[in-house]
C-alpha positions in Angstrom: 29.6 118.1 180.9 27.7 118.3 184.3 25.4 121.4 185.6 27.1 122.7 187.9 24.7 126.4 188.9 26.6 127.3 191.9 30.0 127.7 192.3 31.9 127.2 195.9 35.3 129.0 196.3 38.3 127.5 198.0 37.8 129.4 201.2 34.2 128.8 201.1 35.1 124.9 200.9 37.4 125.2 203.6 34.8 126.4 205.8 32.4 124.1 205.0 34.5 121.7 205.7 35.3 122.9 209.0 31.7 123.9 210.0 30.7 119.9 208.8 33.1 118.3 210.9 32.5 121.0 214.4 28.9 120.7 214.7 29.0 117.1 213.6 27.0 117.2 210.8 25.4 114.0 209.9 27.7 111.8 206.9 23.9 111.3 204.5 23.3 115.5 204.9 25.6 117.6 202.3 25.8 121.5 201.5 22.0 122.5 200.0 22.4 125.9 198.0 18.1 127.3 197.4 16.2 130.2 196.8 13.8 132.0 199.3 10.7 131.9 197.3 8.8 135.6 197.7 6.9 138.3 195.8 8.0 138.7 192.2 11.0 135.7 192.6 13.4 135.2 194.9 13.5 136.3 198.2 17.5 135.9 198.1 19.6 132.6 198.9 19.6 130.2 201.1 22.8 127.5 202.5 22.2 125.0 204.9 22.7 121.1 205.2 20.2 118.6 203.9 19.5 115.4 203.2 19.3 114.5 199.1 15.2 115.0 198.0 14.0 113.9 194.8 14.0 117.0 192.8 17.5 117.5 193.3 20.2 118.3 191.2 23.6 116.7 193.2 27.4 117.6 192.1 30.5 118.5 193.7 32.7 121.7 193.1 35.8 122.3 195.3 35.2 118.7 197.4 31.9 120.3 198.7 28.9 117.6 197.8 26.1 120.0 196.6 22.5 119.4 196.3 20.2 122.3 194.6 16.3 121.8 194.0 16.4 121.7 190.2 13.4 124.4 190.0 15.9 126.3 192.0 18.5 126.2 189.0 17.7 128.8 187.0 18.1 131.9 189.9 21.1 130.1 190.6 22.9 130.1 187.9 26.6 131.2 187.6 26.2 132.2 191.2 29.6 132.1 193.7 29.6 131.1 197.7 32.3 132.9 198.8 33.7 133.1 202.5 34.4 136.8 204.1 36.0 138.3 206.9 36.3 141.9 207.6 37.1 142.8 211.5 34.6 141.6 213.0 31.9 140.3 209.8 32.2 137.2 209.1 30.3 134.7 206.5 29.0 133.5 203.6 28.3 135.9 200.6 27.1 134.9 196.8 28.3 136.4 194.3 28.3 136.9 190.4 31.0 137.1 189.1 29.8 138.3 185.9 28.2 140.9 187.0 31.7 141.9 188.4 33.2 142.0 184.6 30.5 144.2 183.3 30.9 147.1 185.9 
């Protein structure tokens, strides 16, 4: 079994997808899921494209190559990228889904 601390829905990997191949995104640099560092622990989250670094952990969920800083990991975990539009809001949104069972 892999580690897999960040989970990409099927929307969200269709828009990756998308936003990869429109702005040309370079074929080494893949989806990197992080943590703004800040205060008392995270800052929130971060999604961008990267190049693979040392420190990272690499896997792919939904076709979506994925790189996380393994220190990273641990905020991370059981986290959801999820892809909404509401009018005229549009984006990226993480989610947990447990904390959707408990309420």
């Amino acid at each position: 079994m892999s580690l897999e601390p960040v989970k990409i829905s099927k929307q969200a990997a269709e828009e990756i997808k998308i936003i990869m191949q429109s702005d040309e995104i370079p074929n080494d640099h893949c989806l990197r899921i992080g943590v703004k560092e800040g205060g008392c622990g995270t800052g929130g989250f971060t999604i961008g494209f990267d190049i693979k670094k040392e420190n990272d952990l690499a896997y792919i969920n939904n076709g979506v190559q994925i790189y996380v800083d393994k220190k990273h990991v641990m905020y991370l975990m059981g986290m959801e990228v999820n892809f909404r539009e509401d009018g005229d809001k549009w984006g990226f949104v993480f989610e947990n889904p447990d904390e959707k069972k408990k309420n």
